[in-house]
C-alpha positions as a printed Julia matrix, in Angstrom:
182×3 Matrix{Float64}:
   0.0    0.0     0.0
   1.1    3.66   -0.95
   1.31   6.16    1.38
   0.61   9.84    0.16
   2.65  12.63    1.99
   1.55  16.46    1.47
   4.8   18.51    0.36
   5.55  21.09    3.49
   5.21  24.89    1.27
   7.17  27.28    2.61
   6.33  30.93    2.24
   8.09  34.28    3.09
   6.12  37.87    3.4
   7.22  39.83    0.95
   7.42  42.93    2.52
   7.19  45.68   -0.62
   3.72  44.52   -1.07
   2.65  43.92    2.36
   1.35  46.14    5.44
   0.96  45.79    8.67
  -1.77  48.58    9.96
  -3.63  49.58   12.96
  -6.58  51.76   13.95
  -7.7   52.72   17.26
 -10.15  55.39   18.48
  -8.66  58.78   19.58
 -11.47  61.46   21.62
 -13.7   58.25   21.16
 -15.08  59.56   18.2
 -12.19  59.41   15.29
  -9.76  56.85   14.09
  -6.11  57.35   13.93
  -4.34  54.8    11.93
  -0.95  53.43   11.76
   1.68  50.34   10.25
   5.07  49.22   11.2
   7.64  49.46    8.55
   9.8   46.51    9.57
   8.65  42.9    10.39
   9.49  39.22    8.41
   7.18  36.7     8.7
   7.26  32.69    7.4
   4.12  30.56    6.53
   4.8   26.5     5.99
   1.12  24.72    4.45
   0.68  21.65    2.88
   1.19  22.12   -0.85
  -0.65  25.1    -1.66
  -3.73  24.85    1.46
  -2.67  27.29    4.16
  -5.43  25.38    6.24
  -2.93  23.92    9.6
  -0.48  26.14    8.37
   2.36  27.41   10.73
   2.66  30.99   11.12
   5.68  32.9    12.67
   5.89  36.94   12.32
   8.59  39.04   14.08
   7.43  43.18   14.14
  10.12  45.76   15.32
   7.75  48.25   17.04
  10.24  51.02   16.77
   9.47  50.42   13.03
   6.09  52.46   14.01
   4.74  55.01   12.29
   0.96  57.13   12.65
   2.1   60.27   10.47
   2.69  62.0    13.74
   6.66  62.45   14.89
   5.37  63.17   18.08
   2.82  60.42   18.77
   5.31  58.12   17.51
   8.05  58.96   19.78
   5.05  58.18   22.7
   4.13  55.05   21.1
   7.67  53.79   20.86
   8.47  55.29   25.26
   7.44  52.96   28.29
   4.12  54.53   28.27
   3.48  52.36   25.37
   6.0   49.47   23.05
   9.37  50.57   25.16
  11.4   49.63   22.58
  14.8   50.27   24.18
  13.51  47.37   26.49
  11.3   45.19   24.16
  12.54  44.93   20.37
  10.08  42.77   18.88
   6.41  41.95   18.73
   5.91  38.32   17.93
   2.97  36.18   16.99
   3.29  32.53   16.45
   0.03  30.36   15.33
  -1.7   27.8    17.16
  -4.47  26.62   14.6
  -5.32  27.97   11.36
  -8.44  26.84   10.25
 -10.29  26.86    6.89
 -14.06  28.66    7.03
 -15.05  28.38    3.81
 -13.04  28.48    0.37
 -11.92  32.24    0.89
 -11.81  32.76    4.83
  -9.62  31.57    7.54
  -9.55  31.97   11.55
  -6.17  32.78   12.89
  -5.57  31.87   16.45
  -1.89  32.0    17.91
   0.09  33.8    20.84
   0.82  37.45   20.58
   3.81  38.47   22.65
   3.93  42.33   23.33
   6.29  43.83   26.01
   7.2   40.18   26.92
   3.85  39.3    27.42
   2.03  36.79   25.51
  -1.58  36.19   25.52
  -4.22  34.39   22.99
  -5.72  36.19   19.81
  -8.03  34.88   17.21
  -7.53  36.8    13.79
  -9.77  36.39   10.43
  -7.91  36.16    7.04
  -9.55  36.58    4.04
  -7.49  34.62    0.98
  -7.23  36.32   -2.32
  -5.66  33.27   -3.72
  -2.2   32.2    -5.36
  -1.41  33.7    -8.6
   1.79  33.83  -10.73
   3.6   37.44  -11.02
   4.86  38.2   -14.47
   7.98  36.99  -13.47
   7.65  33.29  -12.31
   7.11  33.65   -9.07
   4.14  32.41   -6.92
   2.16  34.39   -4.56
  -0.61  34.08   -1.82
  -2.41  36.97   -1.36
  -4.51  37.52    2.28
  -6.35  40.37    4.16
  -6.07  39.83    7.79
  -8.07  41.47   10.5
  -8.54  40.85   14.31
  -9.7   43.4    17.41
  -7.17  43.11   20.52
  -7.75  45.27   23.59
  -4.07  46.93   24.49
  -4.35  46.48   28.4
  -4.25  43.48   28.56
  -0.15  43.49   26.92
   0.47  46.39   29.6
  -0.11  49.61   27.35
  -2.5   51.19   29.48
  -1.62  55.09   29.09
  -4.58  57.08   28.55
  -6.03  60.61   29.3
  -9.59  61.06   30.65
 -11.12  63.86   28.64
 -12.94  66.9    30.56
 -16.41  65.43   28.71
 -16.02  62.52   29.73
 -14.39  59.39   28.15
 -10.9   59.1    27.6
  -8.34  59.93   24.64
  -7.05  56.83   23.74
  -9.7   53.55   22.94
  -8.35  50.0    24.66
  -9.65  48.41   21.43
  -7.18  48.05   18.44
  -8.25  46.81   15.41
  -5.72  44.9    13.15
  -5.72  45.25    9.6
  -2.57  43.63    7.43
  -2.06  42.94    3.81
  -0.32  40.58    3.14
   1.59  38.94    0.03
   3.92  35.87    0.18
   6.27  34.81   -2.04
   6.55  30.96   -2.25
  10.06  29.9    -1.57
  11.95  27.7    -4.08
């Protein structure tokens, strides 16, 4: 009797057509959105189905960036990444499952400030394709909601009408391309 193996894939982010953004609620009315500018990431699936596939992203938070010199320099300070201290974010998959033929849930450990807790993450797939020169690609949308206090970034303001400046919720949103490794 034959046994069948699935080939291991193994996939790399390609960075000049990927992003890794962020948007949370500032005077709890507006949005201010951000990326980092410097992570890597690897994928490994079976052949070409990224269901069970491993996932391992590394995200240099001083790599931050919300248009702002001056936010960003807080951002990057103890009250918020301390990136003299802490120099990466890391997320590392536990399960990826297959939803239907275009969705996927996400769930892995996200380790911020040395702290690691569980996050569940929805990626849509926009398929593989070939660019025009050879190379294969696996296109995905990702999105997820975290709440920031809970990896120790708890700075915030109250505002004098009540509320506060800066939203606990953070909502993910990454596009990302890989680049199928030879």
């Amino acid at each position: 009797m034959e046994t069948l193996t699935a080939t291991k894939t193994k996939w790399s982010i390609d960075p000049s057509h990927s992003e890794i953004g962020f948007k949370v609620k500032h005077l709890m009315v507006s949005n201010v959105r951000g990326h980092f500018g410097e992570y890597s990431a690897t994928v490994q699936s079976e052949d070409n189905d990224f269901a069970n596939g491993q996932i391992d992203l590394t995200i240099n938070p001083a790599s931050i960036t919300t248009g702002d010199a001056g936010r960003d320099g807080h951002l990057k300070a103890a009250d918020f990444f301390d990136v003299e201290k802490f120099k990466e974010i890391t997320f590392k998959s536990t399960a990826v499952r297959k939803v239907d033929d275009d969705n996927f849930k996400i769930q892995g450990d996200l380790t911020i400030k040395g702290v690691t807790k569980p996050v569940e993450l929805k990626a849509e797939f926009g398929g593989v394709v070939k660019d025009p020169w050879g190379n294969t690609k696996a296109i995905f949308t990702v999105t997820g909601k975290i709440n920031r206090k809970n990896w120790g970034l708890n700075w915030n303001a109250a505002l004098e009408t009540g509320g506060v400046l800066v939203s606990e919720d953070v909502w993910i949103n990454a596009e990302i391309q890989l680049a199928k490794k030879a």
